[in-house]
C-alpha positions in Angstrom: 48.9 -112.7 -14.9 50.5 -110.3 -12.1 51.0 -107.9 -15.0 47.8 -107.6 -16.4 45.9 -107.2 -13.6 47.9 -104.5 -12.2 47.7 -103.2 -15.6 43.7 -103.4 -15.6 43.9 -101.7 -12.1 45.7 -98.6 -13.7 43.5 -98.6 -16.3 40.5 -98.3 -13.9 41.7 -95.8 -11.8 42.3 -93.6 -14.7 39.3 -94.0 -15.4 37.8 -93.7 -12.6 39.4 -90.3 -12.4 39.2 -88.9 -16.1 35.0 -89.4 -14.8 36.1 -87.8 -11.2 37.4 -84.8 -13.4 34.8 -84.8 -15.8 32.2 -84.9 -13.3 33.9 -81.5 -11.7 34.5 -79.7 -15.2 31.3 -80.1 -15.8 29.9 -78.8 -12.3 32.3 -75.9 -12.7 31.3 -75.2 -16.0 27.3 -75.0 -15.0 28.5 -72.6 -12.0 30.7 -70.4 -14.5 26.7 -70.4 -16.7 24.8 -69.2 -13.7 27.6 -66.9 -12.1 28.0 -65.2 -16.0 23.9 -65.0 -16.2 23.8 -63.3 -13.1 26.8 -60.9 -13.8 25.1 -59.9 -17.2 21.7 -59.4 -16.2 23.0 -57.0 -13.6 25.4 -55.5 -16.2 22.5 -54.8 -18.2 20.1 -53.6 -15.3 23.6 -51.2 -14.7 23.9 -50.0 -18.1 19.9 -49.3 -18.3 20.0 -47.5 -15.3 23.2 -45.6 -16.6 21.0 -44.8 -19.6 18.3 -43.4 -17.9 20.6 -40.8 -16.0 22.9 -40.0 -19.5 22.6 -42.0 -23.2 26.3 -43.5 -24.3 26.9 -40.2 -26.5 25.6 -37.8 -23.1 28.3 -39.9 -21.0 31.1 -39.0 -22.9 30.4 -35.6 -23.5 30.3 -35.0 -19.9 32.6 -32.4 -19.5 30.8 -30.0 -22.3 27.0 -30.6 -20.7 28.0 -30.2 -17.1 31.6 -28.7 -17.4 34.0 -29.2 -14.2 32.5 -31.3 -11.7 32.8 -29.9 -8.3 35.6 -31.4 -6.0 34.3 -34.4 -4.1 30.8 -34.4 -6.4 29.8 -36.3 -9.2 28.4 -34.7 -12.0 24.7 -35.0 -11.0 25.5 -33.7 -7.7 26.8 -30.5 -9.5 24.2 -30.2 -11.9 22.2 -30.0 -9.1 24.4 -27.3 -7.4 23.8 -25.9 -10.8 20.2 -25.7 -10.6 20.7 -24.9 -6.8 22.9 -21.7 -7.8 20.3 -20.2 -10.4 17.1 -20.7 -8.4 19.4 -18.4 -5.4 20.1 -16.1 -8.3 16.5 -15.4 -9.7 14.1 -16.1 -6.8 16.7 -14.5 -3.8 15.4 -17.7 -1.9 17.6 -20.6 -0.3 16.2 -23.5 -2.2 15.7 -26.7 0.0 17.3 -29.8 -1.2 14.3 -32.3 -0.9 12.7 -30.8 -3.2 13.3 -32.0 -7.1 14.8 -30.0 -10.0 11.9 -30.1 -11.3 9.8 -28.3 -8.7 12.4 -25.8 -8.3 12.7 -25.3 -12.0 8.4 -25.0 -12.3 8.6 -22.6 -8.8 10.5 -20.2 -10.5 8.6 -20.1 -13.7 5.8 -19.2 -11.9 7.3 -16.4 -9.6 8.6 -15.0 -12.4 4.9 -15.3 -14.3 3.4 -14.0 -11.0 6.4 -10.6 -11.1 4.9 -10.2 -14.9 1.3 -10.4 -14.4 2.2 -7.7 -11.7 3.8 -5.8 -14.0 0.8 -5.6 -16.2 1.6 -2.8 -19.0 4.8 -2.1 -17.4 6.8 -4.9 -18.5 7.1 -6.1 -22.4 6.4 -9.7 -22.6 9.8 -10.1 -24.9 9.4 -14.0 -25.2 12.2 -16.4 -25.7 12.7 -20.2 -26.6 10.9 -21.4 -23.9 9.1 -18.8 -22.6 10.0 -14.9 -20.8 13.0 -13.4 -21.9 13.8 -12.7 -17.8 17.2 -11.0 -19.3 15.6 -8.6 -22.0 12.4 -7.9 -19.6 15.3 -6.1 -17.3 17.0 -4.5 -19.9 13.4 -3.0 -21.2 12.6 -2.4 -17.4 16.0 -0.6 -17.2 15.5 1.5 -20.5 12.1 2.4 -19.2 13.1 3.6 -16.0 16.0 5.5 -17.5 13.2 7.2 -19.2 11.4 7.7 -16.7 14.2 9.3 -14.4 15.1 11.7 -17.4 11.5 12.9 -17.7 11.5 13.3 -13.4 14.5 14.7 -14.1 12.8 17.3 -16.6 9.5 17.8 -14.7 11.8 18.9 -11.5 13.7 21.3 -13.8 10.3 22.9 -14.7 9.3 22.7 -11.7 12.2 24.6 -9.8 12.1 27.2 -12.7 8.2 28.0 -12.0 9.2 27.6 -8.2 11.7 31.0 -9.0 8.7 32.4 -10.6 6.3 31.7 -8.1 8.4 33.1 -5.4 9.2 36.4 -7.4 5.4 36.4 -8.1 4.8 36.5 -4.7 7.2 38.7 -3.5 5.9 41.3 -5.9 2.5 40.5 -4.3 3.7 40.8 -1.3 5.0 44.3 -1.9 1.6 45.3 -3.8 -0.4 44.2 -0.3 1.6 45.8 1.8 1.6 48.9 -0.2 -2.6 48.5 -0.2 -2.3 48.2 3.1 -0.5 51.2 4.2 -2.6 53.3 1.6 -5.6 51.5 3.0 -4.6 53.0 6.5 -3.7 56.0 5.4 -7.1 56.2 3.7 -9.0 55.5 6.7 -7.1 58.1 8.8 -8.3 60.1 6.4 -11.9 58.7 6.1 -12.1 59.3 9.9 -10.3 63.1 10.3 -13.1 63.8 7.5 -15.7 62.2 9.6 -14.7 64.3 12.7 -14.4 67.2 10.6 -17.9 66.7 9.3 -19.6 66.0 12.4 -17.6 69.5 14.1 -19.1 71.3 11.1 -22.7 70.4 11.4 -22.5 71.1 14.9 -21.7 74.3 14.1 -23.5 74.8 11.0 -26.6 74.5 13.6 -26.0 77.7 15.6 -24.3 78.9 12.4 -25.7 82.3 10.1 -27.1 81.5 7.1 -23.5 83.2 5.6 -21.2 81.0 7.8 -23.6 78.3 6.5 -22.8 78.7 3.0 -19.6 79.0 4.0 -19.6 75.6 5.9 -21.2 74.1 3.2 -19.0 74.6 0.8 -16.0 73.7 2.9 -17.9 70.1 3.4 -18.6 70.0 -0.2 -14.9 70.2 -0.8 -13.6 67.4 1.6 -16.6 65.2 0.2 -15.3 65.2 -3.0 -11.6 64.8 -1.7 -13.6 61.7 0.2 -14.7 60.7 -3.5 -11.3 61.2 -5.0 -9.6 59.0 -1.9 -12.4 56.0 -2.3 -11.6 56.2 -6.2 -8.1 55.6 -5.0 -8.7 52.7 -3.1 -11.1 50.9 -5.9 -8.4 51.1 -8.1 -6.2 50.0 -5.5 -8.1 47.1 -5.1 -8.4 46.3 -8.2 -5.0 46.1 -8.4 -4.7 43.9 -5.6 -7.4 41.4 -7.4 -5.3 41.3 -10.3 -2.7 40.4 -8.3 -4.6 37.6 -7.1 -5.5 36.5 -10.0 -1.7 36.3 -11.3 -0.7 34.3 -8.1 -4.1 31.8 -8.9 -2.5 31.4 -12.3 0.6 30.4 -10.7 -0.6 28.0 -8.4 -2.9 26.5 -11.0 0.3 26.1 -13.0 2.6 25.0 -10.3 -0.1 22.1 -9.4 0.4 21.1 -12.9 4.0 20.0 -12.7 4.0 19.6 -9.4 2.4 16.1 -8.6 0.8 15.5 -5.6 1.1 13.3 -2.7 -1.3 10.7 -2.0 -2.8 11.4 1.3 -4.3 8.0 2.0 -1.1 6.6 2.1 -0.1 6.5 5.7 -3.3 4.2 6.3 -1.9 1.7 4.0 1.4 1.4 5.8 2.2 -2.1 7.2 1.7 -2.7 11.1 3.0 -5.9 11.4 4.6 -8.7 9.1 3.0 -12.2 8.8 5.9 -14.7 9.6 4.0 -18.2 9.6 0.7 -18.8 7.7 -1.3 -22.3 9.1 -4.0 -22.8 6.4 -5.4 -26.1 8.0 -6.0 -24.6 11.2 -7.1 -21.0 9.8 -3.6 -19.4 11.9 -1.1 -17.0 11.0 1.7 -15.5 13.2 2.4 -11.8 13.5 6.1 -10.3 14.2 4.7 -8.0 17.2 3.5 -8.6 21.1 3.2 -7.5 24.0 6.1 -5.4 23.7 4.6 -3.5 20.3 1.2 -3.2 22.7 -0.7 -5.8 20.9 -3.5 -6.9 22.9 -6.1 -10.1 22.6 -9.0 -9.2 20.0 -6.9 -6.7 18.0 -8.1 -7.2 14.3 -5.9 -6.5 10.9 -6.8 -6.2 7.8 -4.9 -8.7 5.0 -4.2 -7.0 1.8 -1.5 -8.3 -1.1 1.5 -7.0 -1.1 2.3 -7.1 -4.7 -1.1 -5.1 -5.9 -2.6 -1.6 -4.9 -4.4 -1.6 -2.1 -8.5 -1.7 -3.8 -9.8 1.4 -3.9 -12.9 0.2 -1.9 -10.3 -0.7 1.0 -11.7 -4.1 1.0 -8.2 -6.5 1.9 -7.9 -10.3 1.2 -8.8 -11.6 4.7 -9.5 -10.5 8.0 -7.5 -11.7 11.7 -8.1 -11.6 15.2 -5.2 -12.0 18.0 -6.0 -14.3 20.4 -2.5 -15.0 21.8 -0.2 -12.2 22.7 3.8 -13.7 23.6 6.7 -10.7 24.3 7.9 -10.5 20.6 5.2 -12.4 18.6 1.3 -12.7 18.5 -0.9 -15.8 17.1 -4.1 -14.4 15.6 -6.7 -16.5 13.9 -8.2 -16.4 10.1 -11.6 -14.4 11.1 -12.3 -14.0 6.7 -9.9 -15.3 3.4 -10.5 -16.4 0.0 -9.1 -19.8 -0.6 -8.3 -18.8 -4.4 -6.0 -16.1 -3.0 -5.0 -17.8 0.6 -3.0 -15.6 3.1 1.0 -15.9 2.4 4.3 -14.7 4.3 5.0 -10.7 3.3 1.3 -9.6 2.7 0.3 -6.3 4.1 -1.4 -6.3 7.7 -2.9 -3.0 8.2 -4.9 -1.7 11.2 -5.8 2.1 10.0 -6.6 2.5 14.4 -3.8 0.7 16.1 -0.3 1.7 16.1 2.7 0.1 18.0 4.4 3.6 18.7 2.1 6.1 18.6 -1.4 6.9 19.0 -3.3 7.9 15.8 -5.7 11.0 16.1 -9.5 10.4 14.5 -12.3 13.1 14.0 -15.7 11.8 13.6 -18.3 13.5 11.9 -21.8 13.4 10.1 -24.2 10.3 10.9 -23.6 6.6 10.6 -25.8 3.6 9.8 -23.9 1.2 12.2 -26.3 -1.7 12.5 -26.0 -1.1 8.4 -30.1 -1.6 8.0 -30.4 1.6 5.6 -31.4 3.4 9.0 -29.3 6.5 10.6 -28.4 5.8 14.6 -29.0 8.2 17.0 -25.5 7.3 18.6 -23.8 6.1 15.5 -21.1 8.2 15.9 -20.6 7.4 19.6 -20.1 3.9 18.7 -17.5 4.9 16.4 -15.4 6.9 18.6 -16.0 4.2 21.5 -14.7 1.5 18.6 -11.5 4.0 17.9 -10.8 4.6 21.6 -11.2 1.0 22.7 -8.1 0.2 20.4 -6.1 3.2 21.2 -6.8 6.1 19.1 -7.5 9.4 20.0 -10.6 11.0 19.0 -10.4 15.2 18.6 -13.5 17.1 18.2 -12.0 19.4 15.1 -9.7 18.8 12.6 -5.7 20.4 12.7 -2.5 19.7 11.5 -1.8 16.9 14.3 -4.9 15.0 12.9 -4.3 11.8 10.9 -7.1 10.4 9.7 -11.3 11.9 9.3 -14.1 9.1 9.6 -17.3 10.6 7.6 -20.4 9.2 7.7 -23.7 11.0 5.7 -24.4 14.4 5.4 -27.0 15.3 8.5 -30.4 16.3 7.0 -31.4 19.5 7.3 -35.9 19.5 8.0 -37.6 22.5 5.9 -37.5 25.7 8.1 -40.7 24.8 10.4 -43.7 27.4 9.7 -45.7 29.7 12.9 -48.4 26.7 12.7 -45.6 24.0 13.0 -44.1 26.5 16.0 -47.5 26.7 17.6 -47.9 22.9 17.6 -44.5 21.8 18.5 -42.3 25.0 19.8 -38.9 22.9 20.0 -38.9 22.5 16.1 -37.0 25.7 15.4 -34.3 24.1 17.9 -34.0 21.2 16.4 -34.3 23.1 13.0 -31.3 25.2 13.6 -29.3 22.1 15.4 -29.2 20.0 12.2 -28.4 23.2 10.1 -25.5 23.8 12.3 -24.7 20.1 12.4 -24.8 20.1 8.5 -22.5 23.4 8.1 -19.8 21.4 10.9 -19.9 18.6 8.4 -19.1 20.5 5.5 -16.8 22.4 6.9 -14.8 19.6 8.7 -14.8 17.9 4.7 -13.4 21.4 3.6 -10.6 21.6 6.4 -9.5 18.2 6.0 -9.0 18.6 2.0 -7.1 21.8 2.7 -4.9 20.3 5.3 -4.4 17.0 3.0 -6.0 14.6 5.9 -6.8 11.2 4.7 -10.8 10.8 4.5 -12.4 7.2 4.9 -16.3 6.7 5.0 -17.7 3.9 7.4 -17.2 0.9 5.6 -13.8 1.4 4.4 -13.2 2.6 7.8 -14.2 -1.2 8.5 -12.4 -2.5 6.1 -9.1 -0.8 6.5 -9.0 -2.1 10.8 -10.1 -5.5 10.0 -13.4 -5.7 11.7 -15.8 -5.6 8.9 -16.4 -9.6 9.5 -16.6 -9.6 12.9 -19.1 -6.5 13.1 -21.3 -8.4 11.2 -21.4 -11.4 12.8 -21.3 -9.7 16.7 -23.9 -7.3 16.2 -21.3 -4.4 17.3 -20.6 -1.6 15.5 
């Protein structure tokens, strides 16, 4: 009896624990579930995300897309080095790196689209897979300007050979003149012993016989045809001399043929200052000069884009006025600007007055609609000069070699020659007659000196333009 219940005891506690360990196989089965559920949802969240930065094939190919990674980066990181490397290369820029690939990738495109369009007809649009050819752009670029330096190269050639012949051209001029000349002088020495020699004869020919008369006569008969003989001397001399003339003409005419010349306007598109921080919200923009550069509060500039010609109009993209001068920099608010073509670092800033070494030298001339009304100002050219002055030019009353620049405003009008009736009535009208006559010959003969001397001439409102102050001399009321 002992024995079985000792044995029923043993078979409960087996029991008893077979249900114990079932109980926890079971428990650490359901955890094992859950724990392997969890561990493949992430490794499938792992290997989409792996899929979204390379497919299965792209991962192990690696090494051919990217090639070496860079030591202590992952292959991302140096693709993006990558990327990094070739926007330096093509833009010259330092790229930032919060800005995407992509960004970078689209920035480029469209400098390099913004370089073609600049181009125009300069640059064959050799088009590639997926887009400009940049490479074989260059290399037509390249050919072209090889070209172009072989025809300079010509064009200088013919030039310095029709220099040699110029200056020979002239020397034998040269020699021809002074040859005239001397003849010319002799001539006239000879003109004037005659002259003395006549006038001593007909002195005498008055208290003369009638024999010492015919005598005379014939003596002055003589030495006027010598006179006739000399004078035929010098018209051929003289004609000489204009054929002469006319060679050297033909010469010049030629040399101004292969000899290109200079534009004169283009000191007055020469940049003043460079714009080093543009503020668009606030309509601000900082200039690299100050007080140092004497730049000065209300100073105006003139905005034009540095990768186009300057419009022949001399109208620029905006207008600024300084308002805050420091020691090395100056703060200058956005007076005019298109917002299709805003203001950007680099673009030209141009006052045609204002200079930060030197004073430029105006002359004013002819008469100038300043209130712009269609009606001619007394003292329109007095505003002018007080405008030029006020901002540091120097106004001259003629025009020399020292002169930079010639503001022209319209011809003066010359009244009709006033009649004895219009005199009678009104006696100062032959005054003012002959004071806009002589105001109109100054005009055109300022215009004639500054073409010969190659000064730049601007009118009034590309005068306005070219300083900035078109804007503002509309809206003040101050011209």
């Amino acid at each position: 009896m002992a024995a079985r219940s000792s044995q029923s005891n043993t078979m409960l506690y087996s029991l008893i624990t077979f249900v114990g360990l079932f109980v926890i196989a079971t428990v650490c089965a359901v955890i094992f579930y859950v724990k392997s559920e969890e561990y493949r949802t992430q490794l499938e969240t792992l290997r989409t995300d792996t899929e979204r930065l390379a497919t299965a094939r792209e991962q192990t190919a690696l090494t051919r897309i990217v090639g070496k990674a860079e030591t202590g980066k992952s292959y991302l990181a140096t693709m993006q080095s990558l990327v990094n490397t070739l926007y330096r290369a093509i833009t010259g820029q330092e790229p930032s790196e919060e800005i995407p690939s992509d960004v970078k990738v689209n920035d480029v495109i469209m400098q390099i689209n913004t370089t073609m369009a600049a181009l125009g007809d300069d640059a064959n649009p050799a088009v590639g897979v997926e887009g400009v050819a940049l490479l074989n752009v260059i290399e037509d670029l390249k050919q072209k300007l090889d070209g172009a330096r072989t025809r300079l190269q010509q064009l200088q050639d013919a030039y310095y050979a029709l220099q040699d012949d110029f200056d020979n051209l002239q020397e034998q001029i040269q020699q021809r003149q002074n040859l005239f000349l001397s003849e010319l002088d002799t001539s006239q020495t000879l003109v004037d012993q005659i002259r003395t020699e006549y006038e001593q004869l007909r002195q005498q020919m008055e208290n003369a016989t009638e024999e010492q008369i015919a005598t005379y006569r014939e003596r002055l008969e003589n030495e006027q045809a010598r006179l006739r003989a000399r004078q035929l001397e010098l018209q051929e001399t003289e004609r000489r001399l204009q054929e002469s003339e006319s060679l050297l003409q033909d010469a010049l005419a030629k040399l101004e043929a292969i000899k290109p010349r200079p534009d004169v306007e283009v000191p007055a598109f020469r940049p003043d200052a460079r714009i080093v921080r543009v503020d668009l919200q606030n309509e601000l923009v900082t200039l690299d000069v100050g007080r140092q550069d004497r730049v000065y509060p209300g100073l105006t500039f003139a905005i034009y884009q540095s990768n186009v010609p300057i419009p022949e109009d001399g109208k620029g993209k905006a207008e600024i006025e300084v308002f805050q001068v420091g020691q090395q920099v100056s703060v200058a608010r956005i007076v005019r600007w298109d917002r299709r073509n805003p203001i950007v670092p680099d673009d030209l800033v141009v006052n045609l007055i204002w200079d930060p070494k030197t004073s430029n030298q105006f002359v004013v001339v002819g008469d100038f609609d300043t209130t712009r009304d269609g009606r001619i100002n007394l003292d329109g050219a007095e505003q002018v000069k007080e405008l030029i002055e006020r901002w540091g030019g120097v106004v001259r009353d003629d025009i020399n070699i020292d002169t930079d620049f010639v503001i022209v405003g319209a011809e003066p009008v010359v009244p009709p020659r006033p009649t004895q009736d219009e005199l009678d009535v009104d006696p100062t009208a032959f005054q003012r007659y002959e004071n806009s006559r002589r105001r109109a010959e100054v005009y055109n003969e300022m215009l004639t000196k500054a073409g010969n001397l190659r000064v730049p001439v601007f009118n009034y409102e590309r005068f306005l333009y070219l300083i900035g102050y078109d804007t503002l001399s509309a809206k003040m009321g101050v011209n």
